[in-house]
N, C-alpha and C positions, 0 to 999 in steps of 0.2 A: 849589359843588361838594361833594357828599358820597362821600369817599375815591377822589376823582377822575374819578367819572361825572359827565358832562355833565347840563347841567341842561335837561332838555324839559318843553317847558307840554300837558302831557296832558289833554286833556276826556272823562269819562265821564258820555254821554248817556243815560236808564233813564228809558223812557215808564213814568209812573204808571199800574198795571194794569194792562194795556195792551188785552188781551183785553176784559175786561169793560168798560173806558171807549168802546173800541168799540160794544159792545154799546148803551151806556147816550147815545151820540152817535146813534145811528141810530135807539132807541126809546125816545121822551122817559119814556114810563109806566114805565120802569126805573129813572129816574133818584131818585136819593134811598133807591134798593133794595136790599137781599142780594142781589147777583147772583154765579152759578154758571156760569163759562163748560166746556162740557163735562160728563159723568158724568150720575146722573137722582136721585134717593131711590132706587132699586133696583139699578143698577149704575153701573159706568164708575169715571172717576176725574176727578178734577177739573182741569181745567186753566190756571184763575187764578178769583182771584175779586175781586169789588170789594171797596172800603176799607170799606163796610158790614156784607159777610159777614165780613172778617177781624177785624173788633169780635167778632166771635161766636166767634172760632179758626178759622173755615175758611180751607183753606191751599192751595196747588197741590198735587198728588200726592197730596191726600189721596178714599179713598171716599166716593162719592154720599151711601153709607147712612150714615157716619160726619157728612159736614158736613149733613145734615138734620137728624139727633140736636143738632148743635148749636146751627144758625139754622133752626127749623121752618118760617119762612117766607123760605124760601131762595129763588131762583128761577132754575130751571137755562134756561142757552140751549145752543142747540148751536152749535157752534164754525164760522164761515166764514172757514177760511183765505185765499181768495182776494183777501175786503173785505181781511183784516191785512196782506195781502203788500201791495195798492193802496197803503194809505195809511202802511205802512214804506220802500216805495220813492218817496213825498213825502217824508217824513223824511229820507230817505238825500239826495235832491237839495240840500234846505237844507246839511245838512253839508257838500256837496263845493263850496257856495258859499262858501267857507272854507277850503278844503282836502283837496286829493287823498290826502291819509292819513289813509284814513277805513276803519276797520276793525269790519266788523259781527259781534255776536257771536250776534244771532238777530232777528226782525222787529222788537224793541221796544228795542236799547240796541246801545250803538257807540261806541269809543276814536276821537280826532279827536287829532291832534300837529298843533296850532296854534303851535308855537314860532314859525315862518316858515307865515306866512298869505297867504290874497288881498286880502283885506281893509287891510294892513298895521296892524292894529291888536295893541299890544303887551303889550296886557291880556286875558289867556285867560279872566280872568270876568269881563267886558265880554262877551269874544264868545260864552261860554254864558248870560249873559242873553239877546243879543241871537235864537241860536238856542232859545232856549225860546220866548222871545215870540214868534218866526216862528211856528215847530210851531204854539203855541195859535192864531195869526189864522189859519192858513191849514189847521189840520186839527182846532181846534175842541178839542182834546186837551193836556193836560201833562205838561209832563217835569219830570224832576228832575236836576242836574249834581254830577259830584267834579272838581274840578280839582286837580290836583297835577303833582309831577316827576317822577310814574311812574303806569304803568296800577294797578298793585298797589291804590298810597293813593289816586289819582281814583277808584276802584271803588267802595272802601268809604266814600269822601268820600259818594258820591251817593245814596247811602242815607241819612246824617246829618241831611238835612232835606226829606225826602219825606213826605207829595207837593208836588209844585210849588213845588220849593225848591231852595238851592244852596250848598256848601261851597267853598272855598279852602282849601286845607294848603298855605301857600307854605314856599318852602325853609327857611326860618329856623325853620317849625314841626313839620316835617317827624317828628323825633325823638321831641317831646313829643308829637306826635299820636299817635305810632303806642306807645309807650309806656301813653300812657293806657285804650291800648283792650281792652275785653275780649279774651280770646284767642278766645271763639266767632267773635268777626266778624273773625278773619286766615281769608284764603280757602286750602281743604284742611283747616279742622278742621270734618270735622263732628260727627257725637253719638259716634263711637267714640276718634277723633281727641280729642275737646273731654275725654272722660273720662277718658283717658292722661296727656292733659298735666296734670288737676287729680292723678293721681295723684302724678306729681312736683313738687306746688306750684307749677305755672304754670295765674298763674289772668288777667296782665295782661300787658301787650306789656311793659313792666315786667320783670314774673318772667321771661319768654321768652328776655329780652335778657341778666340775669343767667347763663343757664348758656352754658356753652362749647360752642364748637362740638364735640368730641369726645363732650360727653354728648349732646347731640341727636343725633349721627348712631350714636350706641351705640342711643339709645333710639328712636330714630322711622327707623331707618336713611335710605333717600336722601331723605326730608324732610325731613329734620334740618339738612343744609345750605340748603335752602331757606327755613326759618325764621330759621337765624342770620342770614342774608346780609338778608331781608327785614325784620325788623324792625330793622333798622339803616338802611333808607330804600335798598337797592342793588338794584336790579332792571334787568338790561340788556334786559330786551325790549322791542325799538321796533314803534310802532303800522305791522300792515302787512295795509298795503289789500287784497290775495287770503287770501282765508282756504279751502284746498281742501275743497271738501265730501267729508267722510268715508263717506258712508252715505246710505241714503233708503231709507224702511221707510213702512208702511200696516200697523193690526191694527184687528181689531176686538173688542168687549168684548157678549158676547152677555146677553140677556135671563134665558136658561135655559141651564143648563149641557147640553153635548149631549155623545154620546157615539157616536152615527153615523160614519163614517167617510167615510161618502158625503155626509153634510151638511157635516161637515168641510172634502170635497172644492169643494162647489159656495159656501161660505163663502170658501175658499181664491184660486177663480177669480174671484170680485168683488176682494178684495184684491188678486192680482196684476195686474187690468186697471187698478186706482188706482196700482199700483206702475209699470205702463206710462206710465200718462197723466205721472207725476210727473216718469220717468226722459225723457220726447220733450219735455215740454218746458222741461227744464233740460239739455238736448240733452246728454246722460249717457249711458253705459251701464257694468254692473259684471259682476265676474267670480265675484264670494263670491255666493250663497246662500244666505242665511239663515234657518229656519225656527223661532217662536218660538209656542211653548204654554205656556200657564196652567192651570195645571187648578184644579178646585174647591177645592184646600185650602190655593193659593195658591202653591203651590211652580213653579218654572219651570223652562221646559224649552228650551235650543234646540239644532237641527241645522243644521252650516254642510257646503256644498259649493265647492270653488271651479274651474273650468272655466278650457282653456287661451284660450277667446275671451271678449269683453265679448258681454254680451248684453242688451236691451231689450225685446224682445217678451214679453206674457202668456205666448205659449207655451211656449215656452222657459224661460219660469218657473214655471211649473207643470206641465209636464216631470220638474224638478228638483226643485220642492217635493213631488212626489208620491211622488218616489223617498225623500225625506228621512221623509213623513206615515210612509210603509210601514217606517221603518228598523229598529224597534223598537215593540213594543206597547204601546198608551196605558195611563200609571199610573192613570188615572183619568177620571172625565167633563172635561169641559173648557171653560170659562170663556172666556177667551181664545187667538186666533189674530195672528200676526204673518208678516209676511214682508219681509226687509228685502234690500240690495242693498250690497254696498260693493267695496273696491278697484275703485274708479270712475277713467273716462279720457271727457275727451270725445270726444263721436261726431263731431264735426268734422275732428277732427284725428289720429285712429285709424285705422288701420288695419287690425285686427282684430275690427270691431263687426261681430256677425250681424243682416242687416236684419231686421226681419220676417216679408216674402217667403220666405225663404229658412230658415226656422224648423225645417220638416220633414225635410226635407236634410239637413242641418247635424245636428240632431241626431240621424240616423240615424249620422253619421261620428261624432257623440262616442259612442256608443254601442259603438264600436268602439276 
């Protein structure tokens, strides 16, 4: 027990690359390569890269133009979400052969609370062996595991010896683990986060644990309890298996910056048919409308609307994106387009989702 929380055997699962090792599974000529899932040399952005490229610095989130300057013999693929879903939800089946507290945090990593298993096996790294080995026979791919007495420390465990490797922080180490560790890798500090705290000489879980909670929540206001409580090993969040999807968006990152309004528009209508396709069949629909711009000099821009019904259909979405395009005139040409969807309900189980069918109608009454 650490100050009277129950003790849970938490596995954090974190496919090596994930993106890219796909890539590099299905076309053998990649493999051994700088690969670039996502973005091009001229635009985009990156969306993982392999342990090759990242030799070079190339990073996720980082510009096409940027990770070329770094690995000139990069090589970008474009992104098939559909292969990542396929072979995420083989993953996800292994997990649940182990345990119905299986919580996904995106197609490539997932909290498992194996305290009480199907397996009855009483060793939680036992059983992230055994499901790394699975994943690799049976999808050609590896993972890497954190096992601890919280999602917190299994998180950062499973990074510790990646790729294709695996940590235990069992209770007894629980303290000096999280002590010893930089304060960059406590999850919430990033580069502004991480510069604050060197301000006040926290530079290790160490120094973190030394100030009082009154100074932390003076200095980092409601973070500040999050850290004291955390680097003491106290974290009540239990692994839970629905995770509500917040949002579902489609943008695109153009070639040439446009400035059209009416290209804008017909750029717009592809995006919100993908935003269709995404919302039928994760049988969703949402009430916010989201409209998100890029312009050339990188600054962003979005317009939200939100409507008394759910709604699904392109037209209806672009209905509304149109009205949001016209709201105010553009600062500038513009790079990128987004359109995204939230305060979502299923269309199952709703009763105010607009079909469709019924798209015209409908919005002639919101119109009013």
């Amino acid at each position: 027990m650490i100050d009277g929380l129950p003790i849970r055997k938490i596995i954090h699962v974190d496919m090596d690359a994930f993106y890219a090792s796909v890539e590099q599974l299905d076309n053998p000529h990649l493999v051994g390569k700088p690969v670039a899932v996502g973005g091009s040399e001229v635009r985009g952005v990156v969306s993982a890269a392999s342990y090759e490229a990242r030799k070079f610095g190339v990073r996720s989130a980082m510009s096409g133009a940027l990770a070329i300057r770094l690995c000139p013999e990069l090589v970008f693929v474009k992104p098939r979400f559909d292969r990542y879903k396929d072979i995420s939800q083989q993953i996800r089946s292994i997990f649940h052969e182990y345990s119905d507290l299986v919580e996904p945090l995106s197609l490539d990593e997932a909290y498992l609370d194996v305290t009480e298993n199907k397996k009855g096996n009483p060793s939680a790294s036992l059983i992230a062996s055994e499901i790394r080995k699975t994943i690799k026979e049976k999808t050609g791919l590896t993972a890497s595991a954190g096992i601890s007495i919280n999602k917190f420390i299994a998180k950062i465990a499973s990074d510790v010896n990646k790729p294709n490797g695996q940590k235990t922080v069992p209770p007894e180490e629980v303290l000096g683990f999280l002590e010893s560790l930089d304060i960059k890798k406590f999850y919430g500090v990033g580069k502004v986060m991480k510069e604050k705290m060197y301000l006040h000489g926290i530079f290790t879980g160490k120094d973190l644990k030394q100030k009082s909670l009154e100074f932390l929540e003076e200095h980092f206001g409601k973070s500040g309890a999050f850290f004291y409580h955390i680097v003491r090993g106290i974290q009540e969040s239990e692994v839970k298996p629905i995770r509500r999807q917040k949002s579902l968006a489609a943008e695109r990152t153009f070639n040439e910056n446009i400035t059209s309004e009416i290209f804008m528009m017909e750029r717009l209508s592809e995006i919100a048919n993908e935003v269709e396709r995404r919302l039928k069949k994760s049988k969703i629909a949402g009430k916010t409308v989201t409209l998100k711009i890029k312009y050339s000099d990188f600054t962003l821009q979005t317009r939200s609307r939100t409507l008394p019904v759910y709604i699904s259909s392109s037209e209806l979405i672009m209905e509304n994106v149109k009205d949001l395009l016209f709201q105010s005139e553009m600062k500038n040409s513009v790079r990128l387009l987004g359109i995204s969807i939230s305060n979502l309900n299923n269309t199952e189980k709703s009763k105010d989702v607009v079909p469709s069918d019924k798209a015209i109608d409908v919005q002639l009454k919101l119109d009013f």
